[in-house]
N, C-alpha and C positions, 0 to 999 in steps of 0.2 A: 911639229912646231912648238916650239915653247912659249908659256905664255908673257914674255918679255921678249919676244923678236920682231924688231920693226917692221910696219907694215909696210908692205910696198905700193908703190903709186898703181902698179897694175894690178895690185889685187880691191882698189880702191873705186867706187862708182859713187859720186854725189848727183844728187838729183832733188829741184824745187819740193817742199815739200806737197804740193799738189798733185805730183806726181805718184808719189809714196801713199801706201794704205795709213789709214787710222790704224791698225794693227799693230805696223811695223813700227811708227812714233810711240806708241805705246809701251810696246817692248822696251826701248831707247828710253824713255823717262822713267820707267817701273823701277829703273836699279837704280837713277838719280839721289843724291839728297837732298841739298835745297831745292832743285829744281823742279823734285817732282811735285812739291805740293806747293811751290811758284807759280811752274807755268808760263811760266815767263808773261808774267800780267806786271811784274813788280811797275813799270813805269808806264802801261797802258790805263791803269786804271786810278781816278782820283780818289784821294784819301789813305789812309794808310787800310793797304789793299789783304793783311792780316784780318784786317776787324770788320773791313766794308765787303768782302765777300766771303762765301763758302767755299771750301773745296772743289764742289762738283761744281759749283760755277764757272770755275777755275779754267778747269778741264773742259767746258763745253764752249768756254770764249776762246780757249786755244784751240778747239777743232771750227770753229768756227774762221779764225783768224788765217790755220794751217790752208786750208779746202783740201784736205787729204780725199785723196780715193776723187777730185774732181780736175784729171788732166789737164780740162779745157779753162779753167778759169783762169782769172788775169792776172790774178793777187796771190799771192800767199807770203807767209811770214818769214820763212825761214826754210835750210835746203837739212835733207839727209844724209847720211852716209852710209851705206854695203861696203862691208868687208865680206873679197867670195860672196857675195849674195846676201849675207844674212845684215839687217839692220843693226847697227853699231853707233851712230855720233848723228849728231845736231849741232844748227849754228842760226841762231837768229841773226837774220839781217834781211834789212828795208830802207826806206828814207825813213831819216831823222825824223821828219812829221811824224811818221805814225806812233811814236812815243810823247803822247802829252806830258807825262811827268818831268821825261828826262827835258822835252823843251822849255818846261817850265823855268828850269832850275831849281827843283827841286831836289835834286842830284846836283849838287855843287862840283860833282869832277869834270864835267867836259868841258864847263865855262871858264873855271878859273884862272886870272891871267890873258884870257882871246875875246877878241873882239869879233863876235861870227853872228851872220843873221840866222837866228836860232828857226826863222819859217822859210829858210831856203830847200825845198825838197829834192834839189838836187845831189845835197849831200846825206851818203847812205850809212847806218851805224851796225856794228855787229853787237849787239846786248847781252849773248850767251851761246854758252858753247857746253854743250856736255857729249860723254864716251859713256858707251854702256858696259858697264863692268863686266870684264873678261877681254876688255880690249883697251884699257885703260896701263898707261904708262907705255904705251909705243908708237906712239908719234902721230895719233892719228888726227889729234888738233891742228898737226902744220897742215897735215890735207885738208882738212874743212876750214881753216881759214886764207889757204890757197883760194880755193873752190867761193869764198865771196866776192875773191879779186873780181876774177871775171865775170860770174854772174851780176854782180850790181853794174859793171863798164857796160856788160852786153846790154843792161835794161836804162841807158842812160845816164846813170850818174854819174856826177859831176865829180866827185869827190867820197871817199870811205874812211871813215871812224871808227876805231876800237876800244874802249876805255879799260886798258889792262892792268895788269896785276905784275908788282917789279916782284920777282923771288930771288933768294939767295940762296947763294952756295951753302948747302948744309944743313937748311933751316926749311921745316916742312911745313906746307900748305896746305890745311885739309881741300877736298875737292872742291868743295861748297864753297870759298870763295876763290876760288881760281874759273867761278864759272861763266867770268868775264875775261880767262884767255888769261896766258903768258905773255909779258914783252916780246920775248924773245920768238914766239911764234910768229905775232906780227910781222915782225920783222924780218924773217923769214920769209915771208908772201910777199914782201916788199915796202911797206909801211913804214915811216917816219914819225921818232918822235917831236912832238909838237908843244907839245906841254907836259910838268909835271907839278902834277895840282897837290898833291902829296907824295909823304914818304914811299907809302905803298903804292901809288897808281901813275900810269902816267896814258897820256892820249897820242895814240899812234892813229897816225892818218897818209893815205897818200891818196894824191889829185892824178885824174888823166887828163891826157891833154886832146883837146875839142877833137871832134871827127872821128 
């Protein structure tokens, strides 16, 4: 296999990340770059979350957030991905609520332009997406943002958000901000765009319907 040959959906397993060891998340964030020393805390925590926390704080609010290595719990943040077995991708997604910041509006892209009630918890956001390098540039973001369609329908939501990233033809993106996803993946899972708050980003969202 070469290391630029698309993944296939059967060599593909996502699973809550409750399901997943702390190990294997680990693995998956270790080759990250912004996100590994993110953590995906940028919109959970108040204050500009560089100054107001530590590192290993970092990393202990995301194991706490993930419940890795605890099958039975009811919560977790975000799902994994196995390629063949071995841990490969992440994709944050929950309801909207659980991000203070971004409901705040302190994150001016998903408001701009909509008129939404930002404490509706039925609508679910995907925040970040990363591939752990050696599996990166082969397609494994449409799977994991495939894989939020259903898991947010299955657990009730009403509605899913993306806030992506437009890219062009020819013109490179380092990884680190692409770690809010491609349009083009979106949309692929089936998502519409909704808004476009800027040049660069726009809000891909698609609703289910009741039942």
């Amino acid at each position: 296999m070469t290391a630029k040959e698309p993944i296939r959906a059967d060599q593909v397993t996502v699973v809550p990340a409750n399901q997943a060891s702390w190990h294997d998340l680990t693995l998956v964030f270790g080759t990250a770059d912004y996100a590994a020393r993110c953590r995906c805390q940028r919109f959970k925590i108040d204050g500009w979350f560089w100054r107001d926390t530590t590192f290993d704080e970092r990393v202990e609010l995301q194991q706490e957030q993930t419940h890795c290595d605890e099958p039975d719990a009811e919560r977790t943040s975000g799902l994994v991905a196995y390629v063949d077995g071995d841990p490969a991708g992440w994709v944050a997604v929950e309801p909207r609520t659980a991000y203070p910041k971004l409901i705040t509006g302190s994150s001016p892209v998903p408001w701009k332009g909509r008129d939404e009630d930002r404490d509706d918890a039925s609508v679910w956001a995907v925040t970040c997406t990363i591939v752990r390098r050696g599996y990166r540039g082969r397609g494994l973001t449409y799977h994991l943002a495939a894989a939020t369609v259903g898991y947010a329908r299955d657990r009730g939501a009403r509605a899913l958000e993306a806030y992506s990233m437009i890219t062009e033809a020819g013109k490179e993106i380092t990884w680190g901000e692409l770690h809010v996803g491609a349009r083009q993946v979106f949309e692929e899972a089936g998502l519409t765009q909704v808004s476009h708050p800027s040049k660069r980003r726009a809000v891909m969202r698609i609703d289910f319907a009741p039942g």
